[in-house]
N, C-alpha and C positions, 0 to 999 in steps of 0.2 A: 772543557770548562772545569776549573778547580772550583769546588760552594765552601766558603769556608765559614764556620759557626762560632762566632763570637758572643763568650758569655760574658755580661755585665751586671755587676748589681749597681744600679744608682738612679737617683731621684736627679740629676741635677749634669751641668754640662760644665763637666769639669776638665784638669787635663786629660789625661788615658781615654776619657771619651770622644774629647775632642782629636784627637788621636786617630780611631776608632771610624769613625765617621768622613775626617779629611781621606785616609786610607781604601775606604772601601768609596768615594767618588775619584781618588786617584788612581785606583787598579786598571789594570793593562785589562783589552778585552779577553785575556784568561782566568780571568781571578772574577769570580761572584762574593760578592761581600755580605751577611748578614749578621741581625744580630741579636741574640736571645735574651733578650731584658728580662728580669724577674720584677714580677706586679703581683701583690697581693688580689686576692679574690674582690674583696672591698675597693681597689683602686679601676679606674676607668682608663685614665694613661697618668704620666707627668711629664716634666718639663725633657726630660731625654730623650723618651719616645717621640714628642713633638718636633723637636730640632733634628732627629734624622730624620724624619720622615720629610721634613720642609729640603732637605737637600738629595732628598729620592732615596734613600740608605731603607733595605725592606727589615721593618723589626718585628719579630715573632715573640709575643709575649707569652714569657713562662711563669704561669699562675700556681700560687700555692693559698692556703689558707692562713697558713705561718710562717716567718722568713725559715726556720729547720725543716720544715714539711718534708720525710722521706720520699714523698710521690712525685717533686722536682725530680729528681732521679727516670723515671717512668716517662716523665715528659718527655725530657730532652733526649732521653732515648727516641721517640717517637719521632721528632723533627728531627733528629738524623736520619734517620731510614724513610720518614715522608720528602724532606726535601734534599735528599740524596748526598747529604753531606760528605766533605772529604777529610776536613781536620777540624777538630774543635779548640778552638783559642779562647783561651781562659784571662781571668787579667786580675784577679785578686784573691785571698784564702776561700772563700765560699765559692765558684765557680773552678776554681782549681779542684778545689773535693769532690765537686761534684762532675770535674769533666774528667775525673780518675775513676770515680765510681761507675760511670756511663761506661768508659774503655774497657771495664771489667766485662760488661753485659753485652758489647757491643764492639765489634772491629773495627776501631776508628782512632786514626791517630791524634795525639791531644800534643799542644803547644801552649804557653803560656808566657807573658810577658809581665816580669816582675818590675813596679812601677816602684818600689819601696817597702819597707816595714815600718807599719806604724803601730807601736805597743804604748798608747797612752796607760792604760790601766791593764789589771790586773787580766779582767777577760780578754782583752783584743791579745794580750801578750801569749794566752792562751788557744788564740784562735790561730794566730798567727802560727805558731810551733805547729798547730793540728796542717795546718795547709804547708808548710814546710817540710814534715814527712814523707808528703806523695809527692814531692818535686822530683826525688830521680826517678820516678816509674815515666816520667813524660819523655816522648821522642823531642823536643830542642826545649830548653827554657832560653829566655828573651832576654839581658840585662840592659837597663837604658842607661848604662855606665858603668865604666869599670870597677867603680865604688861595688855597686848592686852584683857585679861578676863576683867581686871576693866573696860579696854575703851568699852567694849561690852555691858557690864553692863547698865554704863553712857547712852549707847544711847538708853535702855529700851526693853532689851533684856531680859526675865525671864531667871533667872538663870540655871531651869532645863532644856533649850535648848541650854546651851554650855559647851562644851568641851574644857578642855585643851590638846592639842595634839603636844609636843615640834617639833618643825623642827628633822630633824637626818641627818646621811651620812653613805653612804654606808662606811664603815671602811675599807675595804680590796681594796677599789682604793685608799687610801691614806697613803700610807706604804713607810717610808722614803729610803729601800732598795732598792724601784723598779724604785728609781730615780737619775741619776746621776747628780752632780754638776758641775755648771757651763752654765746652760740651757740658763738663763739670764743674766747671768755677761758677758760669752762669747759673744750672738746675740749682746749685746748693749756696750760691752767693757767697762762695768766695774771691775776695779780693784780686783782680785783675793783676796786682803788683805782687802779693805775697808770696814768696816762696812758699812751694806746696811740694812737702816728701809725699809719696805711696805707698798703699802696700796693698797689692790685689791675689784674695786664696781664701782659703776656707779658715774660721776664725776656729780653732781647737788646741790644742795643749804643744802638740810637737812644731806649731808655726811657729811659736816665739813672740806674736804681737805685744805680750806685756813688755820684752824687752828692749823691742823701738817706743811704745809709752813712756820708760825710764828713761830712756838716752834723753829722751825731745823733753824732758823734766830738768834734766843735767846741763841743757843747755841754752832751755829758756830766753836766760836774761842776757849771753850771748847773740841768741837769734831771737828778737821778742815778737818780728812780726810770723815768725814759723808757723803751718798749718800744716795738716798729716790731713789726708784721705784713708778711710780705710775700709775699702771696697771689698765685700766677700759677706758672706753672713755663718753660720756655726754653732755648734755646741757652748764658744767662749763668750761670744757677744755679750752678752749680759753682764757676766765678771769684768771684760775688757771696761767696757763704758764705765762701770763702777769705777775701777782701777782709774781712769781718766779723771774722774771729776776727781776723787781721791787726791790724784797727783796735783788738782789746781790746771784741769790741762781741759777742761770741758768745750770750753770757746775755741779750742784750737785742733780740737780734734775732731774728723767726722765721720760718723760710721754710714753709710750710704744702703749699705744690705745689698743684695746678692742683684749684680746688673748681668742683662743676659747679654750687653754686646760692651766688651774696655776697650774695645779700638779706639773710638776716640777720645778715651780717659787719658791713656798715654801724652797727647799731644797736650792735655793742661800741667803734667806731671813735672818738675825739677829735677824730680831723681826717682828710684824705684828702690824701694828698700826692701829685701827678703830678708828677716832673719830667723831663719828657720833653726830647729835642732835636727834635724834630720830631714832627708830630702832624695829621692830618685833623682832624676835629673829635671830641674825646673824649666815647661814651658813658658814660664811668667817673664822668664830672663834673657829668654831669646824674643818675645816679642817686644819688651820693654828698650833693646839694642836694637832691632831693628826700626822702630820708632825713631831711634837716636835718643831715648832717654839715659840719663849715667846711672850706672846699678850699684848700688853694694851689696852684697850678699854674702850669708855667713857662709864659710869656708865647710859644709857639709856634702855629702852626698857627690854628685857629679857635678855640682860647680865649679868646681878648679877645672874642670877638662869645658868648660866656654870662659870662664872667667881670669885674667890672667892679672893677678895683683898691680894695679899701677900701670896696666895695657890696656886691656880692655875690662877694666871694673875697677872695683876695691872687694876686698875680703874681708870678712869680718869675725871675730870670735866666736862660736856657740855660746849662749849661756853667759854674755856677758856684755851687760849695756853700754860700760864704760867703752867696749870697744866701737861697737854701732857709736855712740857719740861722736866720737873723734872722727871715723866717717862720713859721717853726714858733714861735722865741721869740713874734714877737708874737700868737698864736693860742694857745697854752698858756698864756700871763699875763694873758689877757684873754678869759677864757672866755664870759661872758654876752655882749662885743663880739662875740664869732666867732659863737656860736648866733645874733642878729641877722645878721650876715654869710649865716648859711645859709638863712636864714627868710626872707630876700629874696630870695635865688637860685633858692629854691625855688617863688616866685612867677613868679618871669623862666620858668624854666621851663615852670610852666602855662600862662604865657602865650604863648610863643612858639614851645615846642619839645612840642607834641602832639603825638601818634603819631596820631590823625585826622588832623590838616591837614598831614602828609606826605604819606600816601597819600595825600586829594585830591588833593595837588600831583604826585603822581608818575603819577595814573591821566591826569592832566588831558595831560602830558608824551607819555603813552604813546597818548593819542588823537589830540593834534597830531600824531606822527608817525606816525601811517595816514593821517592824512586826507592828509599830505601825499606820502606815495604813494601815495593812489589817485590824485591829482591828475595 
């Protein structure tokens, strides 16, 4: 039996967790999945610890008094060696420093899967570089795109220590029959007939939400009965909704806050709009195609490697509304083009982004790297 220790920091059931979680209930009977949450002293559990444990997933919570607390270190040492750990899987700057510092104390090999850099401000851009450093001391880093391979690259990473390993989804929880309509038109009484764009993630600086606010501003009195959902909650929310009423856009926009299940958000959806500045590879955009909803997405991160301009999506500019506008326009004028648009994408998907042939690929990952320290 391989134990493998996955460190997380997070409050909330986001992608890489959901990740995380599908992974360790889809392991072959050699692979034990756990996962080392960090929970302050003051915290009892939250919403992450709750959703693995509701699908059997054992989480071992690592308490600190403050998120820097050097004695995190002392833990996680400790539940290696209590629960006989074989590799430590890291998945963001703070659990990567810290599963480098562990390897320092302790003979245990560390893995890491980079989901993205996100350098909103000044600190994260500083934390990030700090976790960036210890990346080549790791035996495999993870890229969920070959985007994320270059930046791995960049940071002086030998190349024969990293793996491409795309994001996936389980496909048989996202099947547009096992969901009926009206999930979210009816909870928040929108209009049965109105077209409804989406946009479902964490509301923060590098998703771009102000930038679909603009477009759906710019094109109003072309689309007057247009309504946007905007499911996720964040750091932005507040600004966002401001920015809404601002634009004259109050009535037409809705911010729902953070749902613990969008499956059947999808099926009220017209279209799914990501327009991120940057991006690892989006699970939002593989569930939104397998749904059959038509996507635009801005052309960042590993979107082009599921999104094929005018095949299976539209692409859209970083950083620039005008572009999203025109998008949206041509995917609400051309409705049966889009449904084709989605119906294809949602083939690419089956075909290429399994949630079986991740795990083989990550178990395969995780075997190369014993063998090559028992060597």
């Amino acid at each position: 039996m391989v134990n493998i220790l996955h460190l997380r920091d997070t409050a909330i059931v986001c992608g890489p967790g959901k990740t995380i979680i599908e992974t360790a209930c889809a392991a072959t009977s050699d692979f034990c999945h756990k996962v080392g949450l960090f929970l302050l002293n003051s915290e009892t559990s939250n919403a992450y610890q709750e959703a693995a444990t509701r699908r059997g997933v054992e989480v071992l919570p690592i308490r600190s008094s403050h998120r820097f607390d050097p004695r995190i270190v002392a833990t996680i040492r400790r539940l290696v060696k209590t629960h006989q750990i074989d590799i430590i899987h890291s998945h963001e700057y703070k659990s990567d420093l810290l599963a480098f510092a562990v390897s320092r104390l302790h003979r245990v090999p560390i893995m890491t899967t980079i989901h993205g850099f996100i350098r909103n401000d000044a600190k994260y851009k500083l934390y990030i570089r700090a976790g960036q450093t210890v990346l080549p001391w790791f035996d495999r880093v993870v890229a969920v795109s070959e985007e994320t391979r270059r930046a791995i690259l960049a940071c002086g990473v030998p190349a024969e220590k990293i793996a491409v390993i795309h994001n996936a989804i389980v496909t048989e929880h996202y099947r547009p029959q096992d969901h009926a309509k009206g999930y979210l038109r009816d909870r928040f009484s929108i209009p049965r007939e109105a077209p409804l764009v989406g946009y479902i993630g964490r509301l923060s600086p590098e998703k771009g939400q102000g930038d679909l606010l603009a477009a759906v501003a710019m094109i109003r009195d072309r689309h007057p009965d247009l309504h946007v959902a905007v499911i996720g909650d964040g750091p932005d929310r507040k600004k966002l909704e401001d920015e809404a009423r601002a634009l004259g856009l109050g009535n037409r926009v809705l911010f729902t806050g953070h749902l613990s299940d969008v499956k059947g958000v999808y099926r009220d959806l017209d279209l799914l709009a990501l327009t991120s500045h940057t991006e690892g590879f989006p699970n939002v955009v593989l569930e939104a195609l397998c749904m059959e909803v038509p996507v635009l997405a801005n052309d960042v991160g590993g979107v082009r490697e599921v999104i094929e301009d005018g095949v299976t999506g539209l692409l859209g500019i970083a950083g620039q509304p005008d572009s999203v506008a025109r998008g949206l326009c041509r995917l609400l004028e051309n409705r049966a083009w889009a449904r084709d648009l989605a119906i294809k994408g949602k083939e690419v998907v089956y075909d290429r982004f399994s949630f079986p042939s991740r795990v083989a690929k990550e178990e395969a990952l995780c075997r190369e790297i014993l063998e090559l320290r028992t060597r």
